[in-house]
Structure formats: C-alpha cells, structure tokens
C-alpha positions in Angstrom: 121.8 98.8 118.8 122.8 96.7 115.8 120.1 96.4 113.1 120.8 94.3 109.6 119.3 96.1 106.8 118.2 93.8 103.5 121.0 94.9 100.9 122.6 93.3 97.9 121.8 89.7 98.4 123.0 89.9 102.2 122.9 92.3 104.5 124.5 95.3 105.8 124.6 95.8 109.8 124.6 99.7 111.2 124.9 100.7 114.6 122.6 103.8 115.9 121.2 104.8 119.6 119.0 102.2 121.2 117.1 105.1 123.3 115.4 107.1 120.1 115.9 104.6 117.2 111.9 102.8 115.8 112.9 99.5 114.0 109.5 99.0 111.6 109.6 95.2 109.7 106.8 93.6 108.0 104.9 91.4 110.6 106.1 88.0 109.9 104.3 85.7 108.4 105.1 82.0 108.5 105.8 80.5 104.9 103.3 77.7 103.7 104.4 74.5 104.3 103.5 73.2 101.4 103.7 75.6 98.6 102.8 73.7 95.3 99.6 71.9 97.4 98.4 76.0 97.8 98.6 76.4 94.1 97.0 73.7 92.5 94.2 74.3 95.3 94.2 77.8 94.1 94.0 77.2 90.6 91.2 74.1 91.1 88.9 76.8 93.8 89.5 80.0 92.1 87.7 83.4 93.2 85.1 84.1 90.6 85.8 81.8 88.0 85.8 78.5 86.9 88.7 75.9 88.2 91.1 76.7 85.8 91.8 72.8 84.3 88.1 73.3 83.5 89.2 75.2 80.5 88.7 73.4 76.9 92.6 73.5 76.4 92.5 71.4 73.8 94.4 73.2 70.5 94.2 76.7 72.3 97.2 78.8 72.5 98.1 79.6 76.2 100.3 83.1 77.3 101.8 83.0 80.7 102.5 86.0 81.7 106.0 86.8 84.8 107.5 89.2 86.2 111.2 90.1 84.8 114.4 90.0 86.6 113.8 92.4 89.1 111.1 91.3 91.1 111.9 88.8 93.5 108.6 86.5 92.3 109.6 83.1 92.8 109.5 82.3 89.4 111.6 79.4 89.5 109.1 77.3 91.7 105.9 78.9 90.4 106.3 78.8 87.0 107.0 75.2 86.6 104.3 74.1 89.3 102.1 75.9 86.8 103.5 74.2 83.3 102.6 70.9 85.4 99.1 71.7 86.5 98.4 72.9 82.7 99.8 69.8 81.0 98.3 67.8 83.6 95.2 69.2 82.3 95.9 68.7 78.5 98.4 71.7 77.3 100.6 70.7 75.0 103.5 72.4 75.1 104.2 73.6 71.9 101.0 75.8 73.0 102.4 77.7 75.6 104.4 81.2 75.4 106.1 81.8 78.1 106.0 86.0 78.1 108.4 88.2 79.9 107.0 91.3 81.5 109.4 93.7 81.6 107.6 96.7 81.5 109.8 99.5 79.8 113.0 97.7 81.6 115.7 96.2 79.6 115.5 92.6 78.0 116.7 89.5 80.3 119.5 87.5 79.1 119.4 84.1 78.1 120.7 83.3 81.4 118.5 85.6 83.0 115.7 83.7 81.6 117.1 80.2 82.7 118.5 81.7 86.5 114.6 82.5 86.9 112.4 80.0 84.9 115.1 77.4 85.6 117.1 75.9 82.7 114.7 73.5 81.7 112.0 75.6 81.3 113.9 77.5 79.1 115.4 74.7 76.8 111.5 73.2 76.4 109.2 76.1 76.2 108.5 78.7 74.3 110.2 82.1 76.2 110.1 85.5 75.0 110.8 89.0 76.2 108.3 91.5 75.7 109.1 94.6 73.3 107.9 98.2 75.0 109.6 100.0 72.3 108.2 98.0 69.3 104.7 98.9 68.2 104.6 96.3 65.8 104.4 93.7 68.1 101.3 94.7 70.4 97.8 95.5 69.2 95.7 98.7 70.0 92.9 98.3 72.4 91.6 102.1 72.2 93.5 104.9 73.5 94.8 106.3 77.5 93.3 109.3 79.1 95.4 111.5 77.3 94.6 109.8 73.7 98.1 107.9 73.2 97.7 104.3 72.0 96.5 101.9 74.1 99.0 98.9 73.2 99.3 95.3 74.6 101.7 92.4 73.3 100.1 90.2 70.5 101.4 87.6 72.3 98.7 87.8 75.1 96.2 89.3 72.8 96.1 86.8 70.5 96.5 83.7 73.3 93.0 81.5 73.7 94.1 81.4 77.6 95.5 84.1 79.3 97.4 83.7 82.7 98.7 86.7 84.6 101.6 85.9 87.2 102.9 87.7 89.9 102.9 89.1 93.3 101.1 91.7 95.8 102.9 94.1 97.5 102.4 97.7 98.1 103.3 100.3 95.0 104.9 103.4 95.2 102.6 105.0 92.8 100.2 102.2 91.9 99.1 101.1 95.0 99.4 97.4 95.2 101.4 95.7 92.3 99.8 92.3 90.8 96.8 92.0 89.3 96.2 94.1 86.2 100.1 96.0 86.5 101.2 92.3 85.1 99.4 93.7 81.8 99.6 97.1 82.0 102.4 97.9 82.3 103.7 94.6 82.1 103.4 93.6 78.3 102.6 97.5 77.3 104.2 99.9 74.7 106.5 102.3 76.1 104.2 104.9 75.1 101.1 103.7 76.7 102.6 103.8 80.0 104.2 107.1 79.5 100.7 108.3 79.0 100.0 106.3 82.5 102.7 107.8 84.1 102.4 110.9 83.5 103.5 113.9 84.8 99.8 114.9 86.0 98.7 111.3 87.5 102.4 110.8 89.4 101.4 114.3 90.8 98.2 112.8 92.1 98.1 112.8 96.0 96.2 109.6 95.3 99.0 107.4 93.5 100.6 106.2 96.4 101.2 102.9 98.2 97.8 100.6 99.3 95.1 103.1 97.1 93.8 101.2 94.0 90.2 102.6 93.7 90.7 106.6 93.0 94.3 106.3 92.1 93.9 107.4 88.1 97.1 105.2 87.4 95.8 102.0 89.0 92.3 102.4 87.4 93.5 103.4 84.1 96.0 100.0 84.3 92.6 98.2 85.1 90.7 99.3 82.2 93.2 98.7 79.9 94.1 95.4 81.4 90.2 94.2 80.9 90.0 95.4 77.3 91.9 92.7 75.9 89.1 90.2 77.3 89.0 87.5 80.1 92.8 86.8 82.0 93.4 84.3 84.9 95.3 85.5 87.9 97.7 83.5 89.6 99.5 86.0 92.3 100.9 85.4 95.4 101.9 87.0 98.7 105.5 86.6 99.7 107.4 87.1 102.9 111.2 88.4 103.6 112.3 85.3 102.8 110.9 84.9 99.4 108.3 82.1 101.0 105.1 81.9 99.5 102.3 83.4 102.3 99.3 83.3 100.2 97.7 82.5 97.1 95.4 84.1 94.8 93.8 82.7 92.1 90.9 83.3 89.6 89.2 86.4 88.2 92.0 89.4 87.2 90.1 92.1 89.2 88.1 90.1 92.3 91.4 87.5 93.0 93.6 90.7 93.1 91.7 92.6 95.3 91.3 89.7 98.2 94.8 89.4 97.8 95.1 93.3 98.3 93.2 93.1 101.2 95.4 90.5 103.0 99.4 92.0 101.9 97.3 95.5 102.9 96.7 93.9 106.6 100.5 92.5 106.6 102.8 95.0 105.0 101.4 98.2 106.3 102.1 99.3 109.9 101.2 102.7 111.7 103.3 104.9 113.5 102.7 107.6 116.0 104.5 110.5 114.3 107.2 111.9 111.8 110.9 111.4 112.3 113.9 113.4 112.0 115.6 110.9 110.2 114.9 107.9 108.4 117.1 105.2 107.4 115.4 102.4 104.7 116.7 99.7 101.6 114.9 98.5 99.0 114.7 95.2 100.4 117.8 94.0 98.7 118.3 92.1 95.6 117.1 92.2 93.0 115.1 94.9 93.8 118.2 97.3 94.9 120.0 96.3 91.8 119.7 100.2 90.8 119.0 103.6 91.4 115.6 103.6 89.4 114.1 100.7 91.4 115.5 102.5 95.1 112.8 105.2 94.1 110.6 102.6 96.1 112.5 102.8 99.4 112.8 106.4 98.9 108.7 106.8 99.4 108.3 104.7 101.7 110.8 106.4 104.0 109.2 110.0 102.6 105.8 109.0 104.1 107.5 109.2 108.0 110.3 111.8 107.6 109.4 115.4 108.6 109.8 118.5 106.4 113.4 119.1 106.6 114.4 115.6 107.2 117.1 113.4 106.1 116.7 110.3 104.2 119.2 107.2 104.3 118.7 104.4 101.3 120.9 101.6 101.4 120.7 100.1 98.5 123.7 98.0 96.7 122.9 99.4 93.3 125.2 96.6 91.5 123.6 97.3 88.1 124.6 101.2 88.1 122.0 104.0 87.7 121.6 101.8 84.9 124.4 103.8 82.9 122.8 105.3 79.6 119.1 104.0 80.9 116.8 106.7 79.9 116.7 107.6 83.7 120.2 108.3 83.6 120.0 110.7 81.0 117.1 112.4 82.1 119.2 113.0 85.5 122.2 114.1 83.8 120.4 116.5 81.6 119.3 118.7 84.1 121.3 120.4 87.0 118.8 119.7 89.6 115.3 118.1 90.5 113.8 121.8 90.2 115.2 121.8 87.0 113.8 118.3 86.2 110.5 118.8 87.5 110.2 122.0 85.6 110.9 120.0 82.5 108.4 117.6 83.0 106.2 120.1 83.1 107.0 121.8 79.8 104.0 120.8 77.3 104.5 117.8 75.0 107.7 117.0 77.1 107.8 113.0 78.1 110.7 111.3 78.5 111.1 107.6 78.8 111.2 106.5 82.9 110.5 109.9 83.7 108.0 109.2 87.2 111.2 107.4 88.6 112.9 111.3 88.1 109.9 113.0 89.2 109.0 110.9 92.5 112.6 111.3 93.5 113.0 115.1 93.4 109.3 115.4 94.7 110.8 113.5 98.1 113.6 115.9 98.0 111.1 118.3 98.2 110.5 117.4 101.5 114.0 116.0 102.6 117.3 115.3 102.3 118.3 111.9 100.5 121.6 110.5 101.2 122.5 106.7 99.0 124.9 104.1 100.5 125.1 102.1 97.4 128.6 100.0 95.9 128.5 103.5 93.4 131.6 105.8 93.2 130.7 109.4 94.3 130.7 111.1 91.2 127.8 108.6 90.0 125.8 109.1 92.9 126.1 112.8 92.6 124.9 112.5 88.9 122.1 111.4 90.3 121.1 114.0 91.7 122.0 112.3 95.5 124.1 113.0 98.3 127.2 109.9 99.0 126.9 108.1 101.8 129.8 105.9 102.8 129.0 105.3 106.7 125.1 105.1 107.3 126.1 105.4 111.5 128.2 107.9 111.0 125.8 110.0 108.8 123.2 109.6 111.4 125.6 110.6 114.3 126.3 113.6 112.1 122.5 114.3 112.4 121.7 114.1 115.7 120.1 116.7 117.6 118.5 116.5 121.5 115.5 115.6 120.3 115.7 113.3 116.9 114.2 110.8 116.5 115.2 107.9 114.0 113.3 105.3 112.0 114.5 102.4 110.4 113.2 100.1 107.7 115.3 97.0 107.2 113.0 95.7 104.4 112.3 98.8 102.9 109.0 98.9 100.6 108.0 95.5 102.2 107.2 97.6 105.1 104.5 100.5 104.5 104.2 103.2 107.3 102.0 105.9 107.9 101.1 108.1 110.5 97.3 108.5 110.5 95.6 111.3 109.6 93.9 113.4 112.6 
C-alpha cells in the first residue's frame, strides 16, 4: 500500500504490506468556514473573562505574545485579524509590542519575521525577538522548584494588556502546548526553563503527551505563567492543513483547558496493541526543520513500539541538527545516549536543550531509531541515529512472520496509546 507521509513542505510516499501495516491520522476535522468571524466571536464571548474590547485601552501598553518560526501557528492570518479587532477597539499602534516567543530557540530573521507576521505587520509595528540568554531583559517573579530564577521578558511584564497566542496540540513532555507554555517557556530565561526541564521532571512518567494536572513541568509552567498577573488567551486548534478548527479565547488557565479538552478528543486515538515497527514524521515543515524538534515524532512513535522495536522518523531536517546548537554539542560530546544520560545525571550538570538529548536516548531505551532526513550519514550518526535512505526497504529488512507495522503520516498530530489493562 502507498501511504504519503507529511515531510519537508510536501510529502514523501513509502510502499509497505497492505496485510499487517495500521495507518493512524488525526480524525479530520473540517476547517471553519469563516475563520476571522470565529475570532472576533472569540475574543467578544471569552471563557471567564470579560470581552476583550471591553478593556480601557486607552494609553495602555499592549504585548502580543506568537509562536516563533517553528510552529506552524497561522500567524500570518491571526495575528493581523487580531491588530484589527484591537485598533478597532482603540489601540493605537505605537502601543503594541509584537513579542516573539522563541523559547531557548534561535532568533528569527527579519524575513522570518515578515514570511510569518506578513510584511506589513512588520514595517508598522513594533516586533521583537525575545532574549533567553539575556537576564537583563526579563524580571524575576520568585524562583523554580529547584530555586533558579524565575525570569519573564519585561516586555510582557511590564505591558498593561497581556495577550498570549498560540495553538493546542499534544506535548511530548508538556502535555498539551498553548496556554501558559506561550509564557513559560515562551518569553523565559534560558535558565528558568532548564530548571523546568530538568533532568528529574523529563524523567517523570507523568510528562508526557495529553497530562497537564500532575505533570510537574506543565504545573510549574502554570504557576509561573500566573505570577506575572492577568493574560488573555487567544489559542486555536488547527488541522493538517493548517485550517483553523477551533477557537479559544479568554482566561490563560480556564480557555486553555476547554481547548485541551477538544484537541484531546481529536488528536488522540487508541490502539489495540504494540508494534514491531513503527514508521512516523514530525508532521513536516516547519516542524521537521531539525533533529531537535523530530524528538516529538520520536515519542509519539515510542508510545506504540514494543521493547526491542524499530523506530522510522522521516523528517526532512533542512535546518541541520542545528550545526553548533547546544543539542548538537551535547550529542557530539558524548559517545552514546548511556553516556549522555549518565551525564545528565552528574550533580550540578545542565546543559542548554538538554530534555531534547535525554527524551531521545530514553526512547532508544526501548527501540531502535532509524532517521530518513535530507542529512549526510556522518551527521545523522553524530546524532547518535541510525541512516535511513529507503524507509520501504528498511522495513522489508525488518520483517518477521508476525510483525506488525504502524504508521503515522502526521506524526505528533496523531497521539496513540494502547490502554492500560
């Protein structure tokens, strides 16, 4: 049977047996035909707080808060939907930061910026990266769990009205992204969220996909995201396509979590067993630019593949490993993911990026992990991962009487999980 997986910004078609191959896809859901409509509704009926042109704009200083270059938000249509519903309701624009979350990730480019704000955005409002690895430029709101810093970008800490942008899908180790992540880790200091994603709390059986309440890293990105005081939430649901599904609107905590609920009803599926092998993406671009975001695929496939298995992730990886990212270093500084996992657990050790490190040799644990990726051999290997340059043939390689195959064409958009007895 041919099946197209989600890679690059197209898609890559593999051929494996019809008779003991489990296609699992996201169950469709049908785009909104009128996507700006669902906003402005969203924003005038919010959940839990008051319609959000209610808010005495006048002379306050208003953060918008987006997700960075790779996270397939719809920024481009969002974003400016929003700038007219706030200047519609008095927002000047001269009062408006426009603030980039990127997390620990690297800055976006100018053009970055323009490709997805759109170019007029850009030219007429106020657009800035946020700075993980500069102190100065965030304000402590108390300290983590393990007494580092708690630090937040003046930018939102010091804005009158804060919005919080983004989507809900299922997290690797967060459980649901959205909601409070957009602050923390969105617009934290890179050593607040080392302190999150710690060694210990990435080790927690509870920091996995669709758990929020009970996962430390979720709650702990909650509390910290409440410190700074009261932030609107605009999040929406997307489906393969990038089409808007849903929209949630409103208070950070109580939007996000009825927006939880229905990407948790959507995205993830159960299946009647483990696999011998199990072939996923990362749902393409942007999120497959690299070998630190494929982490995501990765787990999802772990959560169906039996002890012993093998792993498939197609995932284009156009941006490298990144080259010299700190998660490249901290794979070429160790022989092995033994090695690497003994390191993280050295006392004191922390290492910038270091979960995307330790969730990948945790999975190899468990099970092979081959990449097909647009990476020469020699930089997949680096990585501490097996080349894969024919995805059918690797499979064919595999099979035994009984294997059974599983494939997930969208990746992390798709959640599996074989109930527990």
């Amino acid at each position: 049977m041919q099946i197209p997986l989600a890679y690059g910004r197209g898609t890559l078609d593999i051929d494996l047996p019809e008779d003991r191959t489990t296609v699992i896809e996201p169950r469709h859901q049908r785009g909104l035909s009128d996507e700006r409509a669902a906003i402005f509704a969203a924003l005038d009926a919010p959940v839990q707080e008051a319609p959000l042109h209610e808010h005495a704009f006048e002379g306050k200083r208003v953060t918008i808060v987006h997700s960075d270059i790779t996270r397939p938000m719809p920024n481009e249509r969002v974003i400016p939907w929003l700038l007219q519903y706030l200047e519609a309701a008095g927002v000047r624009r001269e009062d408006i930061t426009l603030l980039n979350a990127l997390g620990t990730h690297r800055p976006n480019t100018r053009e970055e910026l323009e490709q997805m704000l759109t170019p007029e955005v850009v030219a007429n409002y106020h657009c800035v990266n946020h700075e993980p690895h500069n102190d100065d430029a965030c304000v402590a709101f108390g300290v983590t769990r393990t007494g580092v810093p708690a630090l937040i970008n003046r930018h939102l800490v010091e804005a009158d009205v804060r919005i919080i942008t983004g989507f809900i899908e299922p997290h690797f180790f967060a459980g649901f992204s959205g909601g409070p992540k957009g602050i923390m880790p969105g617009v934290a200091a890179l050593k607040t969220v080392q302190s999150n994603h710690g060694a210990h709390n990435i080790g927690d059986r509870r920091a996995t996909f669709g758990v929020t309440e009970g996962n430390p890293i979720w709650e702990e990105m909650r509390d910290i995201a409440c410190r700074i005081g009261p932030s609107f939430l605009l999040n929406v649901a997307l489906n393969e396509r990038r089409e808007i599904t849903a929209v949630f609107a409103g208070d950070l905590i109580a939007a996000h979590r009825v927006g939880t609920e229905f990407v948790r009803v959507n995205a993830m599926q159960k299946v009647p067993g483990l696999f011998d092998i199990v072939v996923t993406t990362n749902s393409g671009y942007p999120l497959d630019m690299n070998v630190y975001q494929a982490g995501k695929g990765m787990r999802a496939a772990e959560l169906i593949v039996r002890d012993g298995g093998l792993i498939i992730m197609a995932a284009e990886c156009s941006e490298g490993v990144p080259a010299g990212s700190p998660h490249d270093r901290l794979l070429r500084s160790v022989p092995d993911g033994e090695a690497l996992l003994a390191k993280l657990a050295e006392p004191g050790f922390s290492f910038a990026e270091q979960w995307a490190g330790q969730i990948q040799a945790l999975i190899q644990r468990r099970a092979e992990v081959q990449l097909h990726s647009a990476l020469d051999d020699a930089t997949v290997r680096a990585a501490h991962l097996i080349p894969c340059r024919d995805i059918g043939s690797a499979v064919r390689a595999r099979l035994q009487a009984q294997s059974r195959i599983a494939v997930l064409p969208q990746g992390p958009l798709t959640i599996p999980y074989v109930p527990a007895n």
